[in-house]
Steps between C-alpha positions, in 0.01 A plus 500: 500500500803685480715464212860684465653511159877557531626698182334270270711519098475263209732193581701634216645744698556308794718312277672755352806410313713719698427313823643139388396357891119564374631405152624099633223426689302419182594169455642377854175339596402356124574092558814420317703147472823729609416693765559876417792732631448649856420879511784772599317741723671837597342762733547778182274234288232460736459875623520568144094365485264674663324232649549328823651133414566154595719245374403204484633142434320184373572165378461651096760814607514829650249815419514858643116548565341876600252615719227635238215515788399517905144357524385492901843368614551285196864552285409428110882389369533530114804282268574564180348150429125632618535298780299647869632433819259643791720575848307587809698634828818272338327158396391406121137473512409432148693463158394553121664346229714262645564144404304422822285761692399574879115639395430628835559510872351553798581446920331335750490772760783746451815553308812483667696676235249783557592506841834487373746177540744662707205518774405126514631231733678212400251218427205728390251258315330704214242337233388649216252387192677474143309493135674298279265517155713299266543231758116531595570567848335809620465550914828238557624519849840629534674448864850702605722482754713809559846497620719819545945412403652801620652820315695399176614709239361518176660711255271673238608686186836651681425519857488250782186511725480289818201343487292246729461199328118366591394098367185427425457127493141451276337177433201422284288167564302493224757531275780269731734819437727661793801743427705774673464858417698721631505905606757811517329730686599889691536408853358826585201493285450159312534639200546197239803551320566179308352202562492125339118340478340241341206670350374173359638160510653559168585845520781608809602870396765698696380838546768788535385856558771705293272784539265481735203738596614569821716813590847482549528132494761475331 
């Protein structure tokens, strides 16, 4: 098994008191009665980490999380908070630490965001398998519908990217659960640039790549 450790230092430094993004994620995903103040990102803040990073946003607040290791495809996402968020070719496969977890994931027959979402037709039928420990659910059928909506624009940090918007409607019997995730992707590559999913029923997290581990994306 291959294992790539990206530039691994003590948390402390990650959340250096110089770098006050890194700084006020520490308590944006601890559950509060007021909910707590949304994060100011800058480009300067976040290229002043060395990590690749992701911003995301739950229903407890907003978190910067970094890319602390590449396992055989598999994006290991790091907050402040200890939480884990696992991203494979775009989609969150797994989370640690979270309110309410995704424990694994697996697809019947292949991925279409490996083949990239920009590449599928309209009406592509996917299913995948989801683990859902606290819940005891483990092997629950998950169904998806994908629809593509066109280029929009979708303005990250302090540029404007157009973007094709791509819908995954998901539905889970077992648990009498459907939603609508949705997709920003690189028309010319797929690339997953931000993205809205509902990891678990009780966990929807917006995803924005503010500095993603792709060349020039940005």
């Amino acid at each position: 098994m291959k294992i790539t450790r990206l530039a691994m230092l003590p948390l402390a430094a990650l959340l250096s008191a110089c770098n006050p993004l890194m700084t006020a994620s520490l308590d944006t995903l601890k559950a509060a009665v007021q909910g707590p103040e949304p994060l100011e990102l800058t480009r300067e803040q976040v290229e002043a980490v060395p990590y690749y990073q992701i911003m995301i946003t739950a229903p407890t607040g907003e978190a910067v999380m970094a890319l602390v290791r590449l396992q055989e495809g598999v994006e290991f996402y790091l907050a402040a908070t200890q939480q884990v968020l696992m991203l494979q070719d775009g989609l969150a496969i797994r989370s640690v630490g979270f309110n309410d977890n995704l424990d694994g994931t697996r697809f019947v027959g292949e991925s279409p965001f490996r083949t990239g979402l920009h590449r599928i037709p309209d009406g592509l039928r996917a299913e995948r398998q989801v683990d859902f420990a606290g819940r005891y659910q483990m092997g629950a059928q998950l169904i998806s519908h994908f629809e593509k909506q066109g280029l929009e624009t979708v303005r990250i940090l302090d540029r404007d990217l157009e973007l094709l918007r791509v819908d995954e409607h998901i539905e889970i019997p077992g648990l009498g659960f459907s939603a609508r995730n949705q997709y920003w992707v690189d028309p010319a590559d797929g690339f997953i640039l931000a993205s809205v999913q509902h990891v678990t029923p009780e966990l929807p997290l917006r995803i924005i790549q503010v500095r993603p581990m792709k060349p020039n994306a940005m």
